[in-house]
C-alpha positions as CSV (number, residue, x, y, z in Angstrom):
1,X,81.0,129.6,43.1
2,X,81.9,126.1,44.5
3,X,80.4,124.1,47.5
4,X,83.8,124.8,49.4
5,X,83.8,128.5,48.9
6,X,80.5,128.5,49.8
7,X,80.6,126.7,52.9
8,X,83.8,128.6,53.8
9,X,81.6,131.6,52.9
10,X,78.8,130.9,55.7
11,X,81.6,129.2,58.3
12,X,83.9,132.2,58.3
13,X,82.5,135.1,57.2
14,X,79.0,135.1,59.2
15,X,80.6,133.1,62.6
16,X,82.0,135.9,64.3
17,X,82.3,135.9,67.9
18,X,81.5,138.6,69.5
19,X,82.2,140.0,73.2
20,X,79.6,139.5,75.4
21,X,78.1,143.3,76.5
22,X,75.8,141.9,79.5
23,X,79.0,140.9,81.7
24,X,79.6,143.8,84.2
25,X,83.7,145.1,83.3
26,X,85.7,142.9,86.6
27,X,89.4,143.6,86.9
28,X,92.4,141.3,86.2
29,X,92.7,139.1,89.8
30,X,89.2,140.1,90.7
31,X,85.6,138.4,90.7
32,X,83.0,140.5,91.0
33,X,80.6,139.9,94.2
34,X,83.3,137.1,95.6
35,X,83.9,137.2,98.8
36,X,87.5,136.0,100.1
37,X,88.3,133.0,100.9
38,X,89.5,131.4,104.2
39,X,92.7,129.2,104.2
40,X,91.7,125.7,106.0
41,X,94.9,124.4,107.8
42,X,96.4,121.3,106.7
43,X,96.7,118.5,109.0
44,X,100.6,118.3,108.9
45,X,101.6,114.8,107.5
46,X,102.1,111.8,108.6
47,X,105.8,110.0,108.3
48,X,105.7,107.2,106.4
49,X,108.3,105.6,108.3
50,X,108.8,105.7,112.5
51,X,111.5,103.6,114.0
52,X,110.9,101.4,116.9
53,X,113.4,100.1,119.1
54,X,112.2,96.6,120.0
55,X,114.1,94.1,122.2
56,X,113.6,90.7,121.8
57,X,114.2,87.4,124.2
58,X,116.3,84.3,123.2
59,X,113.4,82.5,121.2
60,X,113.2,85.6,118.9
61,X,110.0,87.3,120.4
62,X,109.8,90.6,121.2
63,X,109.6,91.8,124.8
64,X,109.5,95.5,124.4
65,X,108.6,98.1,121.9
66,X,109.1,101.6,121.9
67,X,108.5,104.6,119.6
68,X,111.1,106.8,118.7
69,X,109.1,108.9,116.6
70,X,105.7,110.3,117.0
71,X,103.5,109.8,114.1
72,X,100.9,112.4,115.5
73,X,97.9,109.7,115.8
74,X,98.3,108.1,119.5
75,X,96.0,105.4,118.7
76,X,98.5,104.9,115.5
77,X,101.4,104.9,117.7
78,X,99.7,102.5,119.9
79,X,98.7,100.4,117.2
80,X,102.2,100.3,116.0
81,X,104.0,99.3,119.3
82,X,101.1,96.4,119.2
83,X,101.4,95.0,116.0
84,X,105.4,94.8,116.5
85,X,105.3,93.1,119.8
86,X,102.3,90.7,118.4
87,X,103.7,89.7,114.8
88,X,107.2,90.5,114.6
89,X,109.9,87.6,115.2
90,X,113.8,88.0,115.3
91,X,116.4,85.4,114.3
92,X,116.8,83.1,117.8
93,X,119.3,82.1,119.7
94,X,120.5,85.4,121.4
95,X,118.9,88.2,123.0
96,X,118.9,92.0,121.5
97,X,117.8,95.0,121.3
98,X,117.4,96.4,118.0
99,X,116.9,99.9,116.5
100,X,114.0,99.0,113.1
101,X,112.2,101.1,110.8
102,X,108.1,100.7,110.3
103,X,106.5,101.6,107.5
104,X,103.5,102.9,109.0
105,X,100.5,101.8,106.2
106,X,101.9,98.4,106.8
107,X,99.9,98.8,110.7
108,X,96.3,97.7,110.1
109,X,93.7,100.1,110.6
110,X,90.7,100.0,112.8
């Protein structure tokens, strides 16, 4: 007899797996001794986009900022209508108001 029958020999004809007898029998869906678990709620999410209606002077700052959509968060909000009114410039030379989207992780966090 060869090495290779051999070693096929021992591999496959000793190596046999068998079912493990010191498992109590559980049923398909079911773990034994588990207790059920409570769904946690999800924090619904965030848009990534608000609009902000912002109107601006003739020198292309902005005056006023509102929300027109919630993002949940009123510090977020807040933060929103801040960094608009703070950063944000328009094209001068006439006075508008203008309806913009925000793309919210663009606001810097605290």
């Amino acid at each position: 007899m060869g090495m290779l029958a051999l070693t096929a020999g021992l591999v496959f004809g000793g190596c046999v797996r068998k079912k493990p007898e010191y498992l109590p029998p559980v049923s398909a869906g079911e773990v034994s001794g588990s207790k059920k678990l409570k769904k946690v709620p999800r924090e619904p999410k965030r848009p990534a986009t608000v609009m902000v209606l912002v109107a601006y002077g003739v020198d292309g700052k902005p005056v006023y900022a509102e929300l027109r959509q919630s993002t949940g968060d009123a510090a977020l909000d807040q933060r929103i209508v801040d960094s608009v009114l703070a950063n944000w410039t328009f094209p001068p030379g006439k006075a508008d108001t203008v309806l913009v989207p925000v793309d919210v992780r663009s606001v810097a966090r605290e």
